[in-house]
Every structure is written in structure tokens, then in C-alpha cells.
N, C-alpha and C positions, 0 to 999 in steps of 0.2 A: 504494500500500500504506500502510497506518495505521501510524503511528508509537508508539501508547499503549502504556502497560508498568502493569502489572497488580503491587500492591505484593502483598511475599510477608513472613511473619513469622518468628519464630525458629525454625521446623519446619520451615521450605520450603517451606509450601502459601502457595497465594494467599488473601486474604484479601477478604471481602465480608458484605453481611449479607441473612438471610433475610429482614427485614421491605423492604418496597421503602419505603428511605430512612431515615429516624431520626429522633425526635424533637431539637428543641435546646433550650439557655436561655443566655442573655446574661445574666452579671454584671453589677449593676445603679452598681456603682462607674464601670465605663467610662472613658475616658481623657480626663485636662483637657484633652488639644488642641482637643477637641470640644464645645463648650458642648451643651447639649439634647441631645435624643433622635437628632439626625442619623448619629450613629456606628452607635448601634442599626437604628436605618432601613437604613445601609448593611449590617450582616451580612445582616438577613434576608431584602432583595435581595441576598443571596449567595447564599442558601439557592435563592430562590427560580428564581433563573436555571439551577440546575440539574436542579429540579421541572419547570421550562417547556417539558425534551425531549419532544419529541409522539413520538417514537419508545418510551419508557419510562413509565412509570407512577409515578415515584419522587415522595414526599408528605415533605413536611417539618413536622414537628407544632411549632408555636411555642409554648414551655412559661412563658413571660413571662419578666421581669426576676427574676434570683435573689438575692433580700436579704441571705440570711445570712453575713455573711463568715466563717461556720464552714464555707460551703460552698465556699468555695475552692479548691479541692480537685481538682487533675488521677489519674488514673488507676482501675482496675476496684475494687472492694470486695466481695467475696463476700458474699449476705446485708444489702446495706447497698443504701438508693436511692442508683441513679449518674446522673447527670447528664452528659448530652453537651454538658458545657460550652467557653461562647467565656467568655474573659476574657483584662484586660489586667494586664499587671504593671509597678506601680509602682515598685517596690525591686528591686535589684540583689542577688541575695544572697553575691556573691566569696567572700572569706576577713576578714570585720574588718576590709579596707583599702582606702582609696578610693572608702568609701560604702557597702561591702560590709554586710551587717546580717548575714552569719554570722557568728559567732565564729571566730577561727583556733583546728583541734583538736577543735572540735564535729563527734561522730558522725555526724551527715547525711553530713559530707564523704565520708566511709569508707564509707561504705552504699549510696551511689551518686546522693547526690538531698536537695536542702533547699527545694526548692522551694515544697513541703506544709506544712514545720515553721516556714519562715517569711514564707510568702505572696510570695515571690518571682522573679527571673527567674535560672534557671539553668543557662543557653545562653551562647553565646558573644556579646560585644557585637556581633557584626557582624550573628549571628541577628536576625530581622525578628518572624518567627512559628514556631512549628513546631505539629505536631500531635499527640499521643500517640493511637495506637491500641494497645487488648487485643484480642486475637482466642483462639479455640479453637485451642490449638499443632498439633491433627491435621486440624482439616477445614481451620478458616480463617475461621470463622464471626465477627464480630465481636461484642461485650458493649458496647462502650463506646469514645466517640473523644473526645477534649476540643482545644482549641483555645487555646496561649495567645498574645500579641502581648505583643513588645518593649517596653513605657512606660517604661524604666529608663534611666536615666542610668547611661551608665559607665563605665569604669574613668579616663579621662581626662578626664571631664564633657560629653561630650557626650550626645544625646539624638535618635531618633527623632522627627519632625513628624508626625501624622496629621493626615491632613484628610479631609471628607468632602463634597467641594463638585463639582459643575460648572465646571471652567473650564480653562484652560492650563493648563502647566506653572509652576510659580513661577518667576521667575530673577532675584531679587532674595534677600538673607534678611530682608528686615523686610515684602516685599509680603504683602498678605491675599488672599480668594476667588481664590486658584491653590490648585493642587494637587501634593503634597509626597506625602507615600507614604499612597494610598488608601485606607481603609477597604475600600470593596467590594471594589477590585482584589486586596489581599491576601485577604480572606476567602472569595474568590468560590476561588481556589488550593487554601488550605485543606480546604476544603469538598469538593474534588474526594478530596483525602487523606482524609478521612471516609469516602468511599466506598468507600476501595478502590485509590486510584489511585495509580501511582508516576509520577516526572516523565517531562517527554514533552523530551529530548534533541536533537531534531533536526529537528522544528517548532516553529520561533518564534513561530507564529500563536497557538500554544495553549497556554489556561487552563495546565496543566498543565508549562509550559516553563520551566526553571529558574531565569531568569534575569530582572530586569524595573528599568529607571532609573527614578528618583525622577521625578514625573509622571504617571508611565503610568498607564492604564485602560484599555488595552484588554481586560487579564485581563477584565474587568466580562463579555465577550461572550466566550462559548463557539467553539472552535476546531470544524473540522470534524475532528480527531481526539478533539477532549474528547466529540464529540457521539457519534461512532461507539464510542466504550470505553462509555458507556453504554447506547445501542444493545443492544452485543453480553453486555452481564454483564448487564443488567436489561430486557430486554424487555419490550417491554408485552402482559401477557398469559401471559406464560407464566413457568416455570419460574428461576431465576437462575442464571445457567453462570458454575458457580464456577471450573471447570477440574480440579478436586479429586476423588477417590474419595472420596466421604462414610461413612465407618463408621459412623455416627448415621443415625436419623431425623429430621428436622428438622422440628419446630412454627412455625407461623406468627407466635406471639407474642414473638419474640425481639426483644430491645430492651437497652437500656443502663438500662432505667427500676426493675430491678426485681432480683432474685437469683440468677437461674437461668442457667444455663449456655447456654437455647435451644437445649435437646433432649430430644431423650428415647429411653427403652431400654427393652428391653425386659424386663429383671428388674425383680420387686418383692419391699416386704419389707423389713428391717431392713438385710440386705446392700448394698440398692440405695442405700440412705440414706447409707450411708457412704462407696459405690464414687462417686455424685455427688461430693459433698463433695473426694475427693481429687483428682476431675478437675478440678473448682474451683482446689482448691489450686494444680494441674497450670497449670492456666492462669495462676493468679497470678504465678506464679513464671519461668515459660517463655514466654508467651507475649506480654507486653507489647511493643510495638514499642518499639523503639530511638526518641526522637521524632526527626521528621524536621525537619531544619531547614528552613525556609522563606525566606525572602529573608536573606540575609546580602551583607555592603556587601560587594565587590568592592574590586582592588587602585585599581579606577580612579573613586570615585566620580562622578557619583551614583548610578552602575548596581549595583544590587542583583542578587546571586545566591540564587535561591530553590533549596534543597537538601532532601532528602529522605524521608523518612516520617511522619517527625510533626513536622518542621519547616516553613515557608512552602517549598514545594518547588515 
């Protein structure tokens, strides 16, 4: 029997998306562990390993390198291009202390989130990655997933290694070409949280498993549980088994790329105009996922625990 758990949002429906897969873009700042383009190379063999299921049809549109560091930016925007962004966060945003680059007192605190206001990381240090998913709070439908990774130094000064290589495990701290905590291996996780997917608890094998030591790569290669939850939500060919009673009709062009809610109704008219718009709102408000954490350092280093929804899970 398959062990995969199916992630659900703040409505209690499971969550997935009508286009089979998602476009992405990779912030083009990327992290100094990585000199060149190789960190890049590793997300989109992230993407891509889970495109590679010959059982599903799932397409991943590679949107380039995203320049603007106004585009920074995690979460849905009604009306506004969203980008199903990966980026890495350099700064730490705590409280003013310890590195922290929020102010002690600044509103973000209180609001629930400064991540936005000051391009920073605002998880916990042990967090690795998480992933923030918006979904439809009634079907489940998804608008938008972004991806951020740990680069921050913190609160005691230490700091996340990324590497993006072929090789052993490090076990030294000054060796080079080993591998320390992997680009692909965490993104290839992530990416599964883009879909849809909650962690997988009780198989180890798989992408999906919460847990993963400084080293590893085998997340890189899909589990036979990561393989079968695709399988079963996105078939190839046919239909996407949300699990959900869908009150909507569902359009084929739904995406993170653009404004719309990725549906449609059947009133039109000046009323319709507005009754959108509030389900919009609806969903701004209610339906964002909690992000899930994704690796976070364990009591026993170097073993990493990947956690939740829109964390490195």
C-alpha cells in the first residue's frame, strides 16, 4: 500500500492544479555557495525529474532567470503577474538583533510576515527551504507556489552550505567537490510541495520523506511512492483526481502567471464582476498555505528534518 498524503489547505480540501504542472522562474541572484549557473542547472533538474513520470503528462515551462529584485516577492496577488518563484534568501530578517534586518516593533512583525518588506528569511534557523502554496479555499485548485531556501546566516552565525556537485558526502569542513546540503536534493522535495504533495512519513525511500543528512541525494531520484501520488492525481490523459467536489467549472488555463482565479461561472454581467473579485479576495485571505517547512536541522546534526507545506518537507 502507498504511503503519499495528499497536502490539504485552510478549507480542508486537497489541493492541486488544473494545468498538468506549472510554469517556474529562478531568481537570478542565487546563492554565493554556488559560483555559475550550476545551482540553476540543479533546480530545473528538479523540475524536470518530476516531468520524467511516463505515467503522467506533467510539463514544466522554464520562465528564465528573474532580474528584478522588485520581484522578490513570495505569495498570490490578485490582478498582478505571479510568478512560481525558487529563490534564495540572503538576510535573516529576526527582530534588529543578531543580524536581524527587521527593526524591533516594525508592523510586519504583527501582520504575520516580513519576508516581502525586507527580502528576507523568515522561518526558523533550522528551516532549510519551505514552500508557500495559494490554493482556491473551496475546490483546492492552486494560483501560485513559490519556493524559498535558507542562505541566511543566523541567529548564532552560522550558515547553510549549498553545493551543487557530484560527489561524496563532505567530512571534512574546509574539503571542496563533496556535497553538503544539495541543491537538486532539496529542490527536487520542494517541487513535489508545488504539486500538491504532503510528506511521505513512513517511507524513507521517498522524495517526499521528511527527513534527509547533510550529503544526501538520493531525494534527486523519485521514490516508488513519489511516483505513484503522481500516477494517481495527474494521469496521463485524462482528467486530475482532485479528491474534491468541485462547485466551479474548471478552464484549462489556470496558472500562477496571470489574474484569474482559474475558473469560471456561470453568471455574467456587472454582478459576476464583483462576485469574482470577492472570491479573489476569498482566497487571498483564507487560502494561503501555512509554508511548509522543509528541511530543518534536527536535535542530532547533520541530519536534517524536512517539514511541511511550504516548507523543504
Amino acid at each position: 500500500m502507498f504511503a503519499y498524503q495528499q497536502s490539504v489547505n485552510g478549507g480542508g480540501v486537497k489541493i492541486w492544479w488544473s494545468t498538468r504542472g506549472h510554469p517556474f522562474q529562478i531568481d537570478a541572484l542565487g546563492t554565493p555557495d554556488v559560483p555559475g549557473p550550476a545551482a540553476f542547472t540543479a533546480i530545473q533538474r528538479s523540475f524536470q525529474t518530476w516531468a520524467g513520470v511516463t505515467c503522467s503528462d506533467l510539463a514544466f515551462q522554464d520562465q528564465g532567470l528573474s532580474l528584478n529584485p522588485k520581484d522578490r516577492v513570495v505569495g498570490y496577488f490578485p490582478g498582478q503577474y505571479n510568478r512560481n518563484l525558487v529563490l534564495f534568501r540572503t538576510r535573516r530578517c529576526g527582530k534588529g538583533t543578531n543580524g536581524g534586518v527587521v527593526p524591533a516593533g516594525d508592523p510586519c512583525l504583527a501582520q504575520g510576515g516580513c519576508a516581502n518588506s525586507y527580502d528576507c528569511w523568515d522561518h526558523g534557523d533550522g528551516v532549510i527551504a519551505t514552500t508557500t502554496t495559494t490554493s482556491n479555499r473551496f475546490t483546492g485548485q492552486i494560483n501560485d507556489t513559490d519556493i524559498e531556501i535558507n542562505d541566511s546566516v543566523d541567529s548564532i552565525g552560522n550558515k547553510f552550505i549549498f553545493t551543487a556537485v557530484d560527489g561524496p558526502p563532505c567530512s571534512d569542513p574546509n574539503q571542496t567537490g563533496c556535497v553538503r546540503l544539495d541543491v537538486q536534493n532539496t529542490i527536487t522535495h520542494e517541487a513535489g510541495h508545488t504539486l500538491g504533495l504532503d510528506h511521505n512519513n513512513t517511507d524513507p525511500t521517498a522524495t517526499m520523506y521528511p527527513t534527509a543528512p547533510e550529503g544526501e541525494t538520493s531525494k534527486r531520484v523519485l521514490g516508488a511512492d513519489d511516483i505513484q501520488a503522481i500516477c494517481d492525481i495527474y494521469p496521463r490523459g485524462k482528467e486530475t483526481v482532485t479528491g474534491n467536489l468541485d462547485p466551479i467549472t474548471l478552464t484549462p488555463g489556470a496558472s500562477s502567471n496571470g489574474g484569474g482565479c482559474g475558473c469560471s461561472q456561470a453568471q455574467t454581467g456587472p454582478g459576476a464582476v464583483l462576485g469574482a473579485l470577492a472570491l479573489l479576495l476569498q482566497i487571498r485571505r483564507r487560502s494561503r498555505r501555512k509554508p511548509q517547512l522543509a528541511m530543518s536541522r534536527s536535535s542530532a546534526p547533520p541530519t536534517a528534518a524536512l517539514r511541511g507545506s511550504s516548507q523543504l518537507s
